[in-house]
C-alpha angles and dihedrals in degrees: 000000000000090000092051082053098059098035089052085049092052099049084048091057095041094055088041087050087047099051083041091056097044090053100043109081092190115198130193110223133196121194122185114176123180135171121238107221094198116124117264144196098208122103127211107171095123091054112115121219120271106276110217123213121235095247097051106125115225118216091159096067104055097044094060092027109110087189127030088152092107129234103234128070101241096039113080094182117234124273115209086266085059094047087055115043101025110039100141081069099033094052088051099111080215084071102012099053089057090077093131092209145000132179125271085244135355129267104240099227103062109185145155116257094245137013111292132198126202120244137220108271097004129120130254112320124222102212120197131268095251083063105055115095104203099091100119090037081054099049093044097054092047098052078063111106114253098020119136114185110227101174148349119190136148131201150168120240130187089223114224145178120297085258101044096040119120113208126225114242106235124199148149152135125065131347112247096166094108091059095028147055124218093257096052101261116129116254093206116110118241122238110284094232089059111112096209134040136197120267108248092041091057145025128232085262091057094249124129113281098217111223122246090268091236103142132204109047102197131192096238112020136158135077152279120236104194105174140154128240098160085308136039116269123190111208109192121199102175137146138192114214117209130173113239136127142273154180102253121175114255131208128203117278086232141336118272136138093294103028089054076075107061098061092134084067120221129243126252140177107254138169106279126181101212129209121220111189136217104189120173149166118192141167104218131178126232121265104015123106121250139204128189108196125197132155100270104018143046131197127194115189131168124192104206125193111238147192106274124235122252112171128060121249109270117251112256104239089181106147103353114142115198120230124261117273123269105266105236113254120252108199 
């Protein structure tokens, strides 16, 4: 009976696996971003940062992170497995927020410790740096004038449909996060004796405004939405974040006699962390090499067939520790 048992179990999981296998289209994918440090006319002083979407997965983080453990009871961080496979829950700010350090700015080439294969049913792989290709196109663009490297990473990717796509987290370059906000305004607090302050630092009564708390601010940050509808479609969101100045409106530092009458608030050059945007939407093919090209960044990405999984991940039996035996019973 037991052996009808198991053999029933195990025809159940091969043809799960089986109907698993026939409905997963796994990709491997390669993105190299880099910064072009060539003067340029354009402004961008209006553009917003890149806004992410809940369900973005995160292979970055847990890679430079030196602690994902969580600092709170009931919040247990979020592994890369995590990341991967439970973003709703990770880009929460409740769990993601508990992140203990970071580096003041990102390697460039982000990668697993060891080779890594994707599995039926799982989330977005990180595969390791020994098992990128883009090395020479690497070396020759660097050896360009004015190019500075952001980022290298490779993955692998189960591709979906536009509404069930999960895009990939992308970031690099420094830190600003300790002289500005998210949103660009400098986090530095103005001389005392000034009568004005910028708006962002303080509010109209003359308190702390206190900044929107997402940190990091890094220098290249966004995603990257890969998804399939008949053909393969790159989606980029990413933005370029440079220090500059700007006019920026400005509120009494409190009300009084004269500063009842500045309500109208006066401009003023301030510190100011701008976005420039790459924002793009392509149908690519498998296989070829592409290139999306804009006035301050570059971007090199390769979609490449693989072979498919076919086996389940294997459970972690890392310190489990089976039950005592049943005592026999002596009746």
């Amino acid at each position: 009976m037991l052996r009808k048992i198991a053999i029933s179990i195990a025809a159940i999981t091969a043809l799960s696996h089986s109907v698993t296998a026939h409905a997963e289209s796994w990709f491997e994918v390669e993105v190299f971003v880099f910064e072009r440090q060539n003067p340029s006319v354009e402004k961008w002083l209006d553009a917003s940062p890149p806004t992410l979407a809940n369900n973005t997965v995160d292979l970055i983080t847990p890679v430079i992170s030196t602690d994902i453990t969580g600092v709170a009871a009931a919040l247990t961080g979020c592994s890369s497995t995590d990341w991967a496979s439970d973003t709703s829950d990770c880009n929460d700010p409740k769990v993601s927020n508990n992140i203990a350090s970071h580096p003041s700015e990102v390697p460039v080439n982000i990668g697993a410790e060891t080779p890594q294969s994707a599995y039926l049913g799982e989330g977005t792989v990180l595969l390791a740096q020994s098992q990128a290709q883009f090395k020479d196109v690497i070396r020759t663009i660097s050896r360009e004038p004015y190019v500075k490297s952001l980022v290298h990473l490779t993955w692998q990717q189960n591709m979906q449909s536009r509404r069930l796509a999960k895009p990939v987290r992308i970031f690099g370059g420094k830190d600003y996060s300790k002289t500005f906000d998210y949103y660009g305004l400098s986090v530095n607090k103005p001389a005392e004796s000034s009568m004005s302050m910028p708006m962002g630092d303080y509010s109209a009564l003359g308190g702390f405004y206190e900044a929107p708390k997402i940190k990091p601010v890094w220098e290249l940050d966004g995603s990257i939405n890969i998804y399939l509808n008949h053909y393969l479609y790159i989606e980029n969101n990413l933005a370029l974040r440079k220090p500059t100045q700007k006019m920026i409106e400005s509120t009494p530092a409190a009300f009084n006699e004269y500063a009842a009458l500045e309500i109208e608030g006066k401009k003023q050059l301030a510190p100011f962390l701008q976005s420039i945007p790459l924002i793009q939407n392509r149908r690519v093919r498998s296989g070829e090499m592409h290139y999306f090209d804009h006035p301050q960044l570059g971007i090199v990405m390769q979609i490449r067939k693989m072979d498919q999984p076919t086996s389940v991940k294997p459970i972690d039996l890392t310190g489990y520790k089976p039950q005592g035996q049943p005592m026999p019973y002596a009746g």
